[in-house]
C-alpha positions as CSV (number, residue, x, y, z in Angstrom):
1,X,-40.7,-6.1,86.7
2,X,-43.4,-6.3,84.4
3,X,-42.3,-3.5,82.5
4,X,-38.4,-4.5,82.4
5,X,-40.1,-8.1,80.7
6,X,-41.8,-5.0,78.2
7,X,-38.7,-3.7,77.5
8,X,-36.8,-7.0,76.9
9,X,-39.0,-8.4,75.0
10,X,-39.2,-5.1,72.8
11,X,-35.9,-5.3,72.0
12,X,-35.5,-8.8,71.1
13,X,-38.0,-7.5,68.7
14,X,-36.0,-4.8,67.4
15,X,-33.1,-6.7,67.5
16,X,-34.7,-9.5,65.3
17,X,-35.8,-6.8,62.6
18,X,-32.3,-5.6,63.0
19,X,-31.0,-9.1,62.0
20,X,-33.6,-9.3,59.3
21,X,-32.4,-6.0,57.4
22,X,-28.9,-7.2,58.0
23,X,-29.7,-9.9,56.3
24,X,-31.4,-8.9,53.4
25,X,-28.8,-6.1,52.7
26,X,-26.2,-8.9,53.4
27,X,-27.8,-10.7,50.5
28,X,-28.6,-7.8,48.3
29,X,-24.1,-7.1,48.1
30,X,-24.0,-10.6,47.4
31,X,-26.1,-10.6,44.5
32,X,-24.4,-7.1,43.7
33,X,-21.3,-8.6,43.5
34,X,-22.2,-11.4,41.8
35,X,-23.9,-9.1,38.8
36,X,-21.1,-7.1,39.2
37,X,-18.3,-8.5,36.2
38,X,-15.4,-7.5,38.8
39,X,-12.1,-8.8,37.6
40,X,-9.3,-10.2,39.5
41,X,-6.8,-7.2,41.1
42,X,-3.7,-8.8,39.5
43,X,-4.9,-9.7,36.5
44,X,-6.7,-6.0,36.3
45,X,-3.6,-4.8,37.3
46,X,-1.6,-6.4,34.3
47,X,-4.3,-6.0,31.8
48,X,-3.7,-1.8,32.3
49,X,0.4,-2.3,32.4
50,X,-0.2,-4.0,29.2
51,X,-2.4,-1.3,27.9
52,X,0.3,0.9,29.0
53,X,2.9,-0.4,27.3
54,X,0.8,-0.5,24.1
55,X,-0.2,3.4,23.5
56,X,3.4,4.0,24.4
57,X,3.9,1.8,21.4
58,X,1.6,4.1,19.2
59,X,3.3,7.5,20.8
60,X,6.2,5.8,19.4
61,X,4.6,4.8,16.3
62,X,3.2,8.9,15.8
63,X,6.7,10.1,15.9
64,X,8.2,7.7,13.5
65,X,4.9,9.2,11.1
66,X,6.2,12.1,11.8
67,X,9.7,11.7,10.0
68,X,8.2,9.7,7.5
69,X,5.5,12.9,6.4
70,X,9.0,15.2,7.0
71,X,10.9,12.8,4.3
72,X,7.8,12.9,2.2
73,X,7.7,16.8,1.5
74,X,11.9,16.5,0.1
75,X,11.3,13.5,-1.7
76,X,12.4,13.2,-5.3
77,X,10.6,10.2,-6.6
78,X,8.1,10.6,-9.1
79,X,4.6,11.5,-8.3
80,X,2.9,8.3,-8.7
81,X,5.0,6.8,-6.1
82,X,4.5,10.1,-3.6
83,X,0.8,9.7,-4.2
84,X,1.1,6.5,-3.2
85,X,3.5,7.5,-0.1
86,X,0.7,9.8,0.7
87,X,-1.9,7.0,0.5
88,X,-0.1,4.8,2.7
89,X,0.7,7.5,5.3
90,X,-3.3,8.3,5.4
91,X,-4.4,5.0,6.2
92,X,-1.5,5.0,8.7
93,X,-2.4,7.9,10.5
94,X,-6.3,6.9,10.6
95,X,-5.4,2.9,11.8
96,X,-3.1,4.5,14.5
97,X,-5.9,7.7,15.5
98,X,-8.3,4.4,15.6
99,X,-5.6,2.6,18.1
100,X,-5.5,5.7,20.2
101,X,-8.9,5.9,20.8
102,X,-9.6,2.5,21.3
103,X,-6.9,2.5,24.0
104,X,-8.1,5.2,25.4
105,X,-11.4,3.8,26.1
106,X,-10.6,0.8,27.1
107,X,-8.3,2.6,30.0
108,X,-11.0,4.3,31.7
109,X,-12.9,1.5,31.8
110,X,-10.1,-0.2,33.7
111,X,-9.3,2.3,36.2
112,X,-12.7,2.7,37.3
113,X,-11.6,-1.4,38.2
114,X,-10.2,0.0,41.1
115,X,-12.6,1.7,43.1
116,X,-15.4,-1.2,42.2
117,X,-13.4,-3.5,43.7
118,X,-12.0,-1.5,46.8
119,X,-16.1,-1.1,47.2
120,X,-16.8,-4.6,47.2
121,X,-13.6,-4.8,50.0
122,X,-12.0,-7.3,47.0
123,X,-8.7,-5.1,47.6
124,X,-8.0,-2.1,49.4
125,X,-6.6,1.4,47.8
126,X,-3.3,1.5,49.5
127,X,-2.6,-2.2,47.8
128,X,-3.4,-0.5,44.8
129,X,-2.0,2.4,45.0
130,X,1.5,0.8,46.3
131,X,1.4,-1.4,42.7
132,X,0.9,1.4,40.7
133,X,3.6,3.2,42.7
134,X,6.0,1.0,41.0
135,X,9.0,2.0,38.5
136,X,7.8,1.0,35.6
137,X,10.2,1.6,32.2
138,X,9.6,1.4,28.3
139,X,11.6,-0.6,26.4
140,X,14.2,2.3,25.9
141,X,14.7,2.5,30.0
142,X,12.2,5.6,30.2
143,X,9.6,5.9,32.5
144,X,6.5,4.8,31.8
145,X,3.2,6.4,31.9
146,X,0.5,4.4,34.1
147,X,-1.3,7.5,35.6
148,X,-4.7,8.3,34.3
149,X,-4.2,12.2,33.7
150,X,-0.9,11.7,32.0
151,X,-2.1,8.9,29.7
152,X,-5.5,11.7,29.1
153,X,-3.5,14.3,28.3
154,X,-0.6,12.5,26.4
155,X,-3.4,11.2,24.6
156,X,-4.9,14.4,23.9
157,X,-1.8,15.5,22.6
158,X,-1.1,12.4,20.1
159,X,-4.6,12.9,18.9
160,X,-4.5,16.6,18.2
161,X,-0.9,15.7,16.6
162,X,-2.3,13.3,14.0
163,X,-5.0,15.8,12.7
164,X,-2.5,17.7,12.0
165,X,-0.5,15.4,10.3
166,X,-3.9,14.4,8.2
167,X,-3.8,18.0,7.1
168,X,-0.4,18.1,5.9
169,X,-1.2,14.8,4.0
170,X,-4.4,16.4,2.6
171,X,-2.2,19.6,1.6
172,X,0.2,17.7,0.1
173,X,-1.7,15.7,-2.0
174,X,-3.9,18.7,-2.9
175,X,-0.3,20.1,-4.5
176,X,0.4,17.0,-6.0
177,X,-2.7,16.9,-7.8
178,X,-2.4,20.5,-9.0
179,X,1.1,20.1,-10.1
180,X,-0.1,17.1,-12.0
181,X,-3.0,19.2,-13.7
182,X,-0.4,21.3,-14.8
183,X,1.6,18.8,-16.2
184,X,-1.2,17.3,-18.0
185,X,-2.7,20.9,-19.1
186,X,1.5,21.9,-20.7
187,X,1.6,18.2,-22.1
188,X,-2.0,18.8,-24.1
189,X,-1.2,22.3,-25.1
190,X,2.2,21.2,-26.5
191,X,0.1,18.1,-28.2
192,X,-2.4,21.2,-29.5
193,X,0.4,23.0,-31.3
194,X,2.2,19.9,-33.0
195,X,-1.3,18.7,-33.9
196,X,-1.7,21.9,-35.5
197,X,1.9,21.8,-37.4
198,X,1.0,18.5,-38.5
199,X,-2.2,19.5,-40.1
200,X,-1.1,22.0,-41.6
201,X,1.9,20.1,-43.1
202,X,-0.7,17.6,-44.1
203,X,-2.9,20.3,-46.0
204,X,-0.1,22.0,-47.8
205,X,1.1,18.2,-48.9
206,X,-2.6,17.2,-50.3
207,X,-2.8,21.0,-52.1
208,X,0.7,20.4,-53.7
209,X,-0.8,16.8,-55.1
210,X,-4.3,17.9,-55.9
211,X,-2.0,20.5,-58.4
212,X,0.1,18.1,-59.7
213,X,-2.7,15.6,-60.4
214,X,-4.5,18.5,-62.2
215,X,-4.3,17.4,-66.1
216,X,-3.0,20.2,-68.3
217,X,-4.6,21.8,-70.9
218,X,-4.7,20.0,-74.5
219,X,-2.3,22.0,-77.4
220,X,-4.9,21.5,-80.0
221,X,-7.7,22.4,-78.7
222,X,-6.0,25.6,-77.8
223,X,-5.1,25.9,-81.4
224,X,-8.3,25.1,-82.8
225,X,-10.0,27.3,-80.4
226,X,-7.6,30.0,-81.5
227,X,-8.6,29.1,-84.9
228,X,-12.0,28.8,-84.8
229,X,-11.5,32.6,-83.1
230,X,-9.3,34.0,-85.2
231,X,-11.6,32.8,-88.3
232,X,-14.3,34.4,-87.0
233,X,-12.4,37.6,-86.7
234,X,-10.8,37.6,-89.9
235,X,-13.0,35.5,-92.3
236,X,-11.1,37.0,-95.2
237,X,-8.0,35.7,-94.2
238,X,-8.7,32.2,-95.2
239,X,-8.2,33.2,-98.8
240,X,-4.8,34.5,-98.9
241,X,-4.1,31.4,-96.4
242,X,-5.6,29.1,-99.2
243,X,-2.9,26.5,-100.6
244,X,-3.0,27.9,-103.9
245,X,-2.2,30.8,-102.7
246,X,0.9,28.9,-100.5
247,X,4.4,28.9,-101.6
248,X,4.4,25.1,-100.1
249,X,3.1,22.1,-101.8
250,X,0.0,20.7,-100.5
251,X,1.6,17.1,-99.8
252,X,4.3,18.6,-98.0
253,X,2.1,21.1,-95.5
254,X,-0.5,18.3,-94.5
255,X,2.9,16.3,-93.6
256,X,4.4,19.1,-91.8
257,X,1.1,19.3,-89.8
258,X,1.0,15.9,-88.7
259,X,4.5,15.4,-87.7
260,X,3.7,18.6,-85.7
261,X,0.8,17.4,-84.0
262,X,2.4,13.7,-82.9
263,X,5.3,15.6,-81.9
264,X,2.7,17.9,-79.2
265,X,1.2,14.4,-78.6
266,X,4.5,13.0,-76.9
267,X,5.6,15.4,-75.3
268,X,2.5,15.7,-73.6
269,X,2.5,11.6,-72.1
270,X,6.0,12.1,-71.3
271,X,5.5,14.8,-69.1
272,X,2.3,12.8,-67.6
273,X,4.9,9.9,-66.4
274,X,7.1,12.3,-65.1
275,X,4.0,13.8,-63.2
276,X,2.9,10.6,-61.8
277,X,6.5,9.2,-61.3
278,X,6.8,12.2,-59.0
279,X,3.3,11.5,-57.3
280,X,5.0,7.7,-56.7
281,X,7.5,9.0,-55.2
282,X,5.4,11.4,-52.8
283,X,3.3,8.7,-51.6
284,X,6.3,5.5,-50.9
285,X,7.8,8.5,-48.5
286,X,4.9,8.6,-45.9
287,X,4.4,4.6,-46.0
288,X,8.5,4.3,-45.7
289,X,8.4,7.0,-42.4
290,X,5.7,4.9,-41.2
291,X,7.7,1.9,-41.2
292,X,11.3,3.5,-39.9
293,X,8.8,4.8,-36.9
294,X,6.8,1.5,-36.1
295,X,10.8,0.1,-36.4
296,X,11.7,2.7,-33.7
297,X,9.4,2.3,-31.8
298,X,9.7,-1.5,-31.4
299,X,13.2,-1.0,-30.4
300,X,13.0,1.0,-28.3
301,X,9.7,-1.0,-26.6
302,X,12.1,-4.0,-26.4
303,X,14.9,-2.1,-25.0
304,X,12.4,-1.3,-22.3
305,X,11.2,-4.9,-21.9
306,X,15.1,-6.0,-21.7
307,X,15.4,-3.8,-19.0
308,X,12.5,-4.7,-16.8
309,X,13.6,-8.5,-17.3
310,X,17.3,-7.9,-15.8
311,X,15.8,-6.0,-12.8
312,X,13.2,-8.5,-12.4
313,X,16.1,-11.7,-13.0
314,X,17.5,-9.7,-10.0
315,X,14.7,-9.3,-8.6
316,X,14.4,-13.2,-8.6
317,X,17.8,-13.9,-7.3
318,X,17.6,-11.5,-4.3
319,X,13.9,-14.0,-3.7
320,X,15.9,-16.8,-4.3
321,X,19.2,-15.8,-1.6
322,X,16.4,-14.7,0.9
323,X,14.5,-18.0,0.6
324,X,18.0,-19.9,0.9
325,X,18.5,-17.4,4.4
326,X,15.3,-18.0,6.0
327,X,15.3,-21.6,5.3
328,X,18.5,-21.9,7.5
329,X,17.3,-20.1,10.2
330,X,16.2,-22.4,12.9
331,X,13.2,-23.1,13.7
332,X,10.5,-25.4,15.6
333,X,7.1,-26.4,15.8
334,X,4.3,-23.8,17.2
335,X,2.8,-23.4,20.9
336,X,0.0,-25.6,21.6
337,X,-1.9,-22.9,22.9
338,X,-5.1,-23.8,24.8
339,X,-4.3,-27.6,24.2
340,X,-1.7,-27.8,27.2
341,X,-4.2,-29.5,29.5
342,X,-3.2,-30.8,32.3
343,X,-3.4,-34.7,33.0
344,X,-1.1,-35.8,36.6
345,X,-2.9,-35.7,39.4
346,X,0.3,-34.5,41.6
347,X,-0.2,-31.2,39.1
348,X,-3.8,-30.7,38.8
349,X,-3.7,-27.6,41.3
350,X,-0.8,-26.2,39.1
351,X,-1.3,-22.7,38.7
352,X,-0.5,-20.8,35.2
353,X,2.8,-18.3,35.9
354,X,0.8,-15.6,33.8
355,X,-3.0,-16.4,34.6
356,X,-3.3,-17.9,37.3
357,X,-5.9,-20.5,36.3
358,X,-5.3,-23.9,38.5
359,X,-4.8,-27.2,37.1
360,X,-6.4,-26.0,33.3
361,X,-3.0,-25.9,31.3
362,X,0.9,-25.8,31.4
363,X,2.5,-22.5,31.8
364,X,3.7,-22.4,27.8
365,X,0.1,-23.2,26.4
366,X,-1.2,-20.0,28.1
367,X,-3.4,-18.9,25.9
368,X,-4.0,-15.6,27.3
369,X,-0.9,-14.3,27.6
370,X,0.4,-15.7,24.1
371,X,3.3,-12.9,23.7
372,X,7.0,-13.7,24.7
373,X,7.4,-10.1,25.5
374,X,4.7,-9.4,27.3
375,X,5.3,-13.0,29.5
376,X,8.8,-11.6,30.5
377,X,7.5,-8.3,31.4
378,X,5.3,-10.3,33.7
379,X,7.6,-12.4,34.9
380,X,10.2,-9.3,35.7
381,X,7.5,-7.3,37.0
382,X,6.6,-9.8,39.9
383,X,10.4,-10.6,40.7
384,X,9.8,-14.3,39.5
385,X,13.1,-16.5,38.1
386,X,13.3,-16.9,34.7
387,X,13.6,-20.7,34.5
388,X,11.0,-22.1,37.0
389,X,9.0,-18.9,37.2
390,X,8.7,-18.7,40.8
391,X,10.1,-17.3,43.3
392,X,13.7,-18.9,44.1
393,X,17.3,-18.3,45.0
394,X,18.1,-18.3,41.2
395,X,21.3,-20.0,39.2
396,X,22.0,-23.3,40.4
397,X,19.9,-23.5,43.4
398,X,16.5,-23.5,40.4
399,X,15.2,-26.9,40.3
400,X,14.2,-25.9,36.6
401,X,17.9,-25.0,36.4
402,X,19.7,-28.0,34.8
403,X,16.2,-28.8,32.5
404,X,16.5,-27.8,28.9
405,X,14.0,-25.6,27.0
406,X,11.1,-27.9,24.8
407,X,11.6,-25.7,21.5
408,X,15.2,-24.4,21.6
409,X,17.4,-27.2,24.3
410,X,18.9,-24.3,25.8
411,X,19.2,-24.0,29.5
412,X,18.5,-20.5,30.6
413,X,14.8,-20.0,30.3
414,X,12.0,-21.8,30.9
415,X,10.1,-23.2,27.7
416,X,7.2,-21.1,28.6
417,X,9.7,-17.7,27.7
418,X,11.6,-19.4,25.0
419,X,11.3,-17.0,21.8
420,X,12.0,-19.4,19.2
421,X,8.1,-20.2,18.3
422,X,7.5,-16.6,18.1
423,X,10.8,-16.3,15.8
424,X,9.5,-19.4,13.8
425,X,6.0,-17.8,12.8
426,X,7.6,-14.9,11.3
427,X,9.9,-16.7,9.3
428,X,7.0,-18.9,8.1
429,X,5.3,-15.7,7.4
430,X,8.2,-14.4,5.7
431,X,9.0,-17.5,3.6
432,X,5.7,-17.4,2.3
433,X,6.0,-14.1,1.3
434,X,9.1,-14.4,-0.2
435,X,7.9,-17.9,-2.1
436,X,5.0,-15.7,-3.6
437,X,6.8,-12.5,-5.0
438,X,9.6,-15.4,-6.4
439,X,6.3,-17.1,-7.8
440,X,4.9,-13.9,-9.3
441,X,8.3,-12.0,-10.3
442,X,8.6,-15.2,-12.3
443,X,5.5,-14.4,-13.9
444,X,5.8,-11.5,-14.9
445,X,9.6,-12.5,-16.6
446,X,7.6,-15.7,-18.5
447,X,5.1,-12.8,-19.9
448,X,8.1,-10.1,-20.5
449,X,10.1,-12.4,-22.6
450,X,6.5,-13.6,-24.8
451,X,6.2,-10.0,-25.5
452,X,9.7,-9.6,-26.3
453,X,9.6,-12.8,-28.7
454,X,6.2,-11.1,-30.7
455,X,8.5,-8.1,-31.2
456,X,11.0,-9.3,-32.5
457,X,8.8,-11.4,-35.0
């Protein structure tokens, strides 16, 4: 007996520490939990659909890259505006490599979501498994991926993909730039040889007037050098050259010799002025070149001018007629997101269609699920009507089916889906825009038409 009362009372013992372990482990997957940042199994669930649905988005955005770099290498425009083609395309193909990765990333980090919370007996992997087990389609009808290993491999794919689209941009900007080399080495060569022509024109010009500006020599100096020489030869000549030797009178010889030497002395300034009249002439011809040139050139700079002014005027109209378009669109006032809070009492335990939160805010001032499109994709995903977004018989049997919208005052959807707000910040967006290039087109005509007035002053 004494022993059996041993035995008991060693097992109450046992049993206690038994307890006491229990216990602290008990306490220790509470606090595990609690350190543990596990989400919510729907709202994990949707935060990877949407994921989904966005890198199909940038699979679809690599192929359209694709055409684009294909159009690029036939292009005709200029290469200032391929270069700049090419500089766009670049940035595009880094941004969407960026997106890719980030995506990526932020997918396995979700579906390890999964297993955490199947661990923590939060939800249990057939429950999971039987949601991703869905049918799940693009917006082209196509099925979409939601599989880890496909989304890592189509990944893989789109990433190898764009390297090699970054190489084709860097090769065909690398043949850009040479072509342009080329152009610019032809262009300095040509501007070599008519340098050249022009020099030497200029040269041959200034020898010609450095000839004709040369004085000539004076007649009677010649003469009296000739004299002087001739004297020295012959000094016996001056005696049979002696005027009483002459047949001529003196009187008439001395006059003989002056008329002669008055007569030299004329024709000698009237072929200066001929000279000079000549050099006149030879220098009005460059000034008057000059002149027909700068004329020229002014025309045809104004005939440019005129012509960016009538694109621009059109320009300005097209700004104008889509101004006067988006203004008629309709419109309406933005979401009040986050500032839907709830105030009746009979609502306070309202839950959010797309968050779930209770009693925080209406269904339309969700503030994490701002997206139209991605709120309809919720709402068809979990079978929900359209109008009250619950669960009901649908059509006329909705209590939410005879209410109008708050943005639009249509009756088929429930204000929360209505895509008017979304519609009205684009064309805000797109007003703006258009009011800026109409502010700066107009600009740019005010500053043409200056430039055209100082030519033709």
């Amino acid at each position: 007996m004494e022993n059996l009362r041993r035995r008991l009372r060693d097992t109450e013992e046992e049993l206690a520490h038994v307890r006491r372990e229990l216990d602290q482990k008990t306490q220790e997957l509470r606090d595990l939990r609690r350190a543990l940042p596990l989400p919510n199994p729907e709202r994990l669930y949707h935060n990877i659909m949407d994921l989904c649905y966005e890198f199909h988005a940038c699979t679809t955005r690599a192929s359209d890259l694709d055409n684009r770099i294909k159009s690029l290498r036939h292009s005709a425009n200029n290469n200032d505006n391929r270069l700049h083609d090419v500089t766009l395309l670049e940035l595009s193909v880094e941004k969407l490599r960026i997106e890719i990765l980030i995506i990526r990333s932020q997918l396995r980090t979700l579906f390890t979501g999964p297993a955490l919370l199947c661990a923590a007996k939060i939800i249990t992997m057939d429950i999971w498994r039987t949601w991703m087990d869905r049918p799940h389609r693009n917006e082209e009808g196509n099925p979409l991926s939601v599989q880890p290993e496909e989304i890592e491999t189509v990944a893989s794919d789109q990433l190898q993909q764009l390297d090699r689209n970054r190489q084709v941009l860097v090769e065909i900007r690398a043949s850009m730039m040479e072509t342009e080399k080329q152009d610019t080495r032809e262009f300095q060569n040509q501007m070599r040889t008519a340098m050249a022509k022009l020099q030497s024109s200029l040269d041959a010009a200034l020898g010609n007037l450095e000839k004709r500006e040369a004085p000539p020599a004076n007649p009677r100096e010649d003469n009296a050098m000739e004299d002087f020489e001739e004297a020295k030869r012959a000094p016996g000549q001056a005696d049979r050259t002696s005027p009483r030797n002459s047949p001529v009178p003196e009187g008439m010889a001395m006059h003989d010799q002056e008329r002669g030497a008055i007569q030299e002395n004329v024709e000698y300034l009237e072929e200066l002025e001929e000279e000079e009249g000549e050099v006149g002439e030879e220098e009005e011809v460059p000034q008057e070149v000059e002149q027909e040139r700068i004329r020229q050139q002014n025309a045809i700079a104004r005939q440019e001018i005129e012509g960016d002014i009538r694109q621009l005027q059109q320009a300005r109209t097209n700004f104008l007629q889509i101004i006067d378009e988006l203004r008629r669109l309709p419109t309406c006032p933005p979401r009040r997101l986050g500032y839907g809070a709830v105030r009746s009492d009979t609502e306070r335990f309202m839950r959010c269609a797309f968050c779930r939160a209770s009693g925080k805010h209406y269904s339309d001032s969700c503030d994490e699920f701002p997206s139209v499109y991605v709120r309809r994709r919720m709402i068809e995903d979990r079978g929900k009507c359209v109008e009250c977004l619950e669960l009901c018989r649908r059509d006329k049997s909705c209590k939410k089916y005879y209410e109008r919208c708050y943005h639009c005052g249509k009756y088929d959807h429930h204000s929360a889906l209505c895509e008017l707000p979304d519609r009205s910040d684009e064309i805000a967006e797109q007003l703006a825009h258009a009011r800026r290039g109409l502010a700066q087109t107009t600009d740019r005509i005010n500053q043409l038409e200056r430039d055209l007035q100082r030519l033709q002053d």
